[in-house]
C-alpha positions as CSV (number, residue, x, y, z in Angstrom):
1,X,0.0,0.0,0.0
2,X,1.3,3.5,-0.8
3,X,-0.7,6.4,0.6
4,X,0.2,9.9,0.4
5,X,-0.5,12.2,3.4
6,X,-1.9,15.9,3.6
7,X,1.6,17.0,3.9
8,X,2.6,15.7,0.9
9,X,4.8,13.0,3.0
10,X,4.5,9.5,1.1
11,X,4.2,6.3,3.1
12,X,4.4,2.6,1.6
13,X,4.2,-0.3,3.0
14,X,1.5,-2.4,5.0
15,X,-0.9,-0.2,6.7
16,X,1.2,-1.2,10.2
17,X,4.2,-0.2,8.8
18,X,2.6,2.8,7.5
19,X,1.6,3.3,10.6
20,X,4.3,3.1,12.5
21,X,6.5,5.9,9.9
22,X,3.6,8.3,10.6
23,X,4.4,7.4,14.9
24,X,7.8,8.1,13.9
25,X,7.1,10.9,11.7
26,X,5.0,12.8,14.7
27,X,7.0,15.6,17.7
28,X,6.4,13.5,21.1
29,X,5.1,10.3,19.8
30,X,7.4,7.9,19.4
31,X,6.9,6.4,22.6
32,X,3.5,5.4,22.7
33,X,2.3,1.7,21.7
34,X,0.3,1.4,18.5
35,X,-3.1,1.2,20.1
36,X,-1.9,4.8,22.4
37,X,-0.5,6.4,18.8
38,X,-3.8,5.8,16.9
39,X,-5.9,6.9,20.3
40,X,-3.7,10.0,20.2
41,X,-4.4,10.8,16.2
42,X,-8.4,10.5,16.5
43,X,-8.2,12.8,19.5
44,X,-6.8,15.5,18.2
45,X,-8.3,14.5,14.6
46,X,-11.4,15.8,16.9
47,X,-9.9,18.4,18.1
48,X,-8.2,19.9,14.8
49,X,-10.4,18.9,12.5
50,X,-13.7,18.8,13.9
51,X,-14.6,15.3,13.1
52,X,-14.6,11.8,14.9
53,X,-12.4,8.8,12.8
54,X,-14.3,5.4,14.1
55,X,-11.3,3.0,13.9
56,X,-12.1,-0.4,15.4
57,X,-9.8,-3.4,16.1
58,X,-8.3,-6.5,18.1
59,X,-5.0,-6.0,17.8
60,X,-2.0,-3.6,16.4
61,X,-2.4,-5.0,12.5
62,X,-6.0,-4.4,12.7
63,X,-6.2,-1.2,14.4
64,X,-3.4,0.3,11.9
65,X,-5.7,-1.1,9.2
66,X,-8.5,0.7,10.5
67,X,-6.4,4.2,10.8
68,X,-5.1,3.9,7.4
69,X,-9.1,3.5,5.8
70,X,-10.9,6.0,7.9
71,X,-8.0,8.2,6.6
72,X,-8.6,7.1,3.2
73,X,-12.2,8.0,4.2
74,X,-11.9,11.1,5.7
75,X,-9.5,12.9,2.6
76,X,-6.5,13.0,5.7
77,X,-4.5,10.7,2.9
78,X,-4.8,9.4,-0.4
79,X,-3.7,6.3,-2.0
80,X,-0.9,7.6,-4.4
């Protein structure tokens, strides 16, 4: 998968990959666990942006999966 943010920033790889540059990518966020990074990016998503991203999952694959979609969704990213 290859996804191009706002930004202009292009990501590729699986969405949990993906994921994890845009962690890397973000001032004070590298430490937080997948599930606390994604909880982090719908909050202020809220708060920025005025809307609410409904990403739902068991585990890290799944809830990186459900990031990179309601981003898709929402016009934050595109698929390049």
């Amino acid at each position: 998968m290859k996804i191009q943010l706002q930004d202009g920033r292009m990501l590729e790889g699986t969405a949990l990959q993906i994921v994890q540059a845009m962690r890397g990518l973000a001032f004070g966020a590298s430490q937080f666990s997948i599930p606390q990074y994604i909880q982090w990016v719908i909050n202020n998503t809220e708060k920025f942006e005025g809307f609410h991203l409904d990403v739902q999952g068991k585990d890290d694959d799944e809830l990186a999966s459900g990031l990179v979609n309601e981003m898709l969704r929402a016009g934050l990213a595109r698929t390049a």
